[in-house]
C-alpha positions as CSV (number, residue, x, y, z in Angstrom):
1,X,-155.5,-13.5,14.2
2,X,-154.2,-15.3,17.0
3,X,-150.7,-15.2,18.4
4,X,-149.1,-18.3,17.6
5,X,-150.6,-17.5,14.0
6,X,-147.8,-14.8,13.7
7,X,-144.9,-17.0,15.8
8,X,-142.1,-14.8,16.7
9,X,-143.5,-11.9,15.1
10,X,-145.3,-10.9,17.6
11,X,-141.7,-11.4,19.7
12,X,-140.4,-9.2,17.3
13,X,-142.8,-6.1,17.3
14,X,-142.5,-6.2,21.1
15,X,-139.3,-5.6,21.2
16,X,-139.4,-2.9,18.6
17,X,-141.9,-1.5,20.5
18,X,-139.8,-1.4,23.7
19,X,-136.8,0.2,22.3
20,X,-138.7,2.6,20.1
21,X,-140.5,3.8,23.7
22,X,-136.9,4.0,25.0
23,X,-135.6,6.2,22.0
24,X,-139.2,8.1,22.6
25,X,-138.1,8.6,26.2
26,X,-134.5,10.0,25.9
27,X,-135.4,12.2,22.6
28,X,-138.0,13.9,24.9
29,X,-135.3,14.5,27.4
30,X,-131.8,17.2,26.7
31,X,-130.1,15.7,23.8
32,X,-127.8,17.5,21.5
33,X,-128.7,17.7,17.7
34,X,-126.1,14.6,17.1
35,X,-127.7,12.4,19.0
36,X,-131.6,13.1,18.3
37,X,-130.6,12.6,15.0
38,X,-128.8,8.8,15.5
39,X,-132.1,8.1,17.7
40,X,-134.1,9.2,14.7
41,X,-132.6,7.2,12.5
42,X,-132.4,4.3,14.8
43,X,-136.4,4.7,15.3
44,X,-136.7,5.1,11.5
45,X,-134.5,1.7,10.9
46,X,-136.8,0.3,13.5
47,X,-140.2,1.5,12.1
48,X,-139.2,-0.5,8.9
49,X,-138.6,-3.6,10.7
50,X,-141.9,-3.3,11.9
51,X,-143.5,-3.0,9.1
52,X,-141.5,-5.8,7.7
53,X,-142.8,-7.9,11.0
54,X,-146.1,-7.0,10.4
55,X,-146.4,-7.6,6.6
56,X,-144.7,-10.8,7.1
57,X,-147.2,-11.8,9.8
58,X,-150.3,-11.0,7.8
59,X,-148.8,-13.0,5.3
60,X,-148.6,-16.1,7.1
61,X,-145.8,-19.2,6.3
62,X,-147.2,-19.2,3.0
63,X,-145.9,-16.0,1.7
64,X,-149.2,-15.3,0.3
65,X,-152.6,-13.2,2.3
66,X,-154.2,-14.8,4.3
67,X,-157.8,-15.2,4.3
């Protein structure tokens, strides 16, 4: 699939992708339990989206698989 096929999905997983390396980053560091669990749940919310993104993209404008 090319890259305009998917539009601003592709914008869209990137930047998840970024801030999901970021939360990666900082959970891997000294965190208190409060705040590993708000990243976690922020990556979680973002995993989602991503899937969302990526379900959407194989989809196509259509709304139905693409071929």
């Amino acid at each position: 699939m090319e890259a305009e096929s998917i539009g601003g999905g592709a914008e869209a997983l990137e930047r998840i992708t970024a801030r999901l390396e970021q939360l990666a980053t900082e959970l891997e560091g000294d965190v208190d339990d409060e705040r590993a669990a708000t990243l976690v749940r922020e990556a979680s919310e973002l995993a989602s989206q991503a899937g969302r993104a990526v379900e959407g993209a194989l989809r196509g404008p259509s709304g139905s698989p693409e071929a």
